[in-house]
N, C-alpha and C positions, 0 to 999 in steps of 0.2 A: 690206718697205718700207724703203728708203735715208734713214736720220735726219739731218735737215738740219744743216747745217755751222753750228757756232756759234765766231765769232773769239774770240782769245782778246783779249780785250780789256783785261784786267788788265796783262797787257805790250806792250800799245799803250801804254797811259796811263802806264805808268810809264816808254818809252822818251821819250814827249814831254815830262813833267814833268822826266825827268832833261836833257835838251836845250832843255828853259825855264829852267833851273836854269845852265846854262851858258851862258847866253846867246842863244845862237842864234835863229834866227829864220825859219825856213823851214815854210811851210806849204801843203799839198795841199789844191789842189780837185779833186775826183772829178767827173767831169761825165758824165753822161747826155746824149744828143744829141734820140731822141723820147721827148716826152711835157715838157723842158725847155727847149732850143732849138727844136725842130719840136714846134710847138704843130699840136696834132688840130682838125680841124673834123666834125662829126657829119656824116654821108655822108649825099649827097641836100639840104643843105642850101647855101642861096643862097652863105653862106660858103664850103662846100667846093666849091660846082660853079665860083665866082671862084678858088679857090685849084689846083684841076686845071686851069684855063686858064690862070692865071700860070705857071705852074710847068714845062708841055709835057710833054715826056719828060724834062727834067731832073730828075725829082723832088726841086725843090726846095720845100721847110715850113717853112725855117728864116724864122720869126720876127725880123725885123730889131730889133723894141724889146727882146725879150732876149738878143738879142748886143750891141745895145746897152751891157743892164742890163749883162752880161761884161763890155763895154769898160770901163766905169765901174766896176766892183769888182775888177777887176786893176788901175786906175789907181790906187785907192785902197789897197788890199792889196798886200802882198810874195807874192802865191799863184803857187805853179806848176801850172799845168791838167795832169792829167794825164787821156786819156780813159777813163771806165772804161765807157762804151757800148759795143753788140755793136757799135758802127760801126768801131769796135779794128778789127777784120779784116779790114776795106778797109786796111790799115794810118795808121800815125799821119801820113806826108806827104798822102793822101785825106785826113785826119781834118780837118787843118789848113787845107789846101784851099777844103774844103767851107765851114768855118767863115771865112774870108776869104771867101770870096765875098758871104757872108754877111752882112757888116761887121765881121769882128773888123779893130781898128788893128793891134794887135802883135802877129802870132804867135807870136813868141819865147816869150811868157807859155805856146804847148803846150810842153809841157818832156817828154812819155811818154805809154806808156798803160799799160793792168793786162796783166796774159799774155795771150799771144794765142794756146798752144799748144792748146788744147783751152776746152772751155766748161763753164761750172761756176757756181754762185752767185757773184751779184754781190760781197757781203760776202764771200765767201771772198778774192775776187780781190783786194779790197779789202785784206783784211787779209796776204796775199801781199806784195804790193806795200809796206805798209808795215814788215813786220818785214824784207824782202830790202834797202831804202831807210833803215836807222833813222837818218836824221839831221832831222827833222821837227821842230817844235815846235807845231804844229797840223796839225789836219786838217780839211774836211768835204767832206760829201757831197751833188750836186744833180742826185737821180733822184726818178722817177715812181712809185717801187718800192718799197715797203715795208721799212725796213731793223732789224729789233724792236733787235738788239744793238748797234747804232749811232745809232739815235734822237738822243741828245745831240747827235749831231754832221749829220746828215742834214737834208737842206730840200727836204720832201719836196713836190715839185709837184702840180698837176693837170694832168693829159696834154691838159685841152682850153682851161689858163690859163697853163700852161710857167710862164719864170719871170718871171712878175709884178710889181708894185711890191710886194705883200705877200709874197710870198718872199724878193725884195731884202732886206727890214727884215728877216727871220730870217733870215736870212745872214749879215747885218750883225751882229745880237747876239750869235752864234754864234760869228765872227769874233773879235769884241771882245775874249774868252777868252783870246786866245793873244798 
């Protein structure tokens, strides 16, 4: 059995504190696309059978109140999105796309995504990205996915509430940190 990948997160934290410590001010959001912007509806219900007629062949789920919530906490936050959903590999101008269609205002705020070479834990990629990138002063994460080593930093959704007003508020605390 293949032991799962655990980041090192002792030189996460101490690359951020050292670049909190100098000033700087750049902070990543990790964004997951289902389960946080494309909010699920229980299949066979009134919800989901409106939501497959909206939608057509475009499969679109994307949740306009939490792209919304995005628009309004990148307004508020210095954050660069970066994607770290399997939606990576339609690559980041699809990512972006998708997400404008959506309602995001500014795209500028997708700034990347995690690797797109092969496929692997999320936290891994996570942590990829941030030790290749160390100029950070924060970070978090808003997936649907259980993340044990990243907890502090993770807001973590319900795949069938995405990101909600009360995700919003732990985001926000979360945020505040940095």
């Amino acid at each position: 059995m293949k032991d799962k990948h655990v980041p090192d997160l002792p030189m996460i934290e101490y690359i951020m504190h050292a670049n909190q410590k100098k000033g700087n001010h750049k902070i990543y959001l990790f964004l997951d696309f289902d389960g946080v912007i494309n909010v699920f509806c229980q299949e066979g219900t009134e919800a989901y059978k409106k939501k497959i007629k909206e939608s057509g062949s475009s499969f679109d789920f994307a949740d306009r109140k939490a792209v919304e919530r995005l628009n309004r906490f990148c307004e508020d936050y210095p954050v660069q999105v970066i994607i770290s959903s399997s939606w990576r590999f339609g690559r980041l101008k699809g990512c972006t796309a998708y997400l404008k269609q959506a309602g995001l205002k500014d795209e500028k705020i997708i700034a990347d995504t995690t690797q797109t070479a092969s496929f692997q834990e999320r936290e891994a990629d996570i942590e990829q990205y941030l030790l290749a990138h160390p100029d950070f002063s924060g970070f978090l994460i808003f997936d649907d996915m259980d993340m044990p080593h990243f907890e502090d930093y993770l807001v973590q959704t319900d795949p069938f509430k995405g990101w909600n007003a009360e995700r919003d508020r732990a985001a926000r605390r979360i945020v505040k940190k940095f």
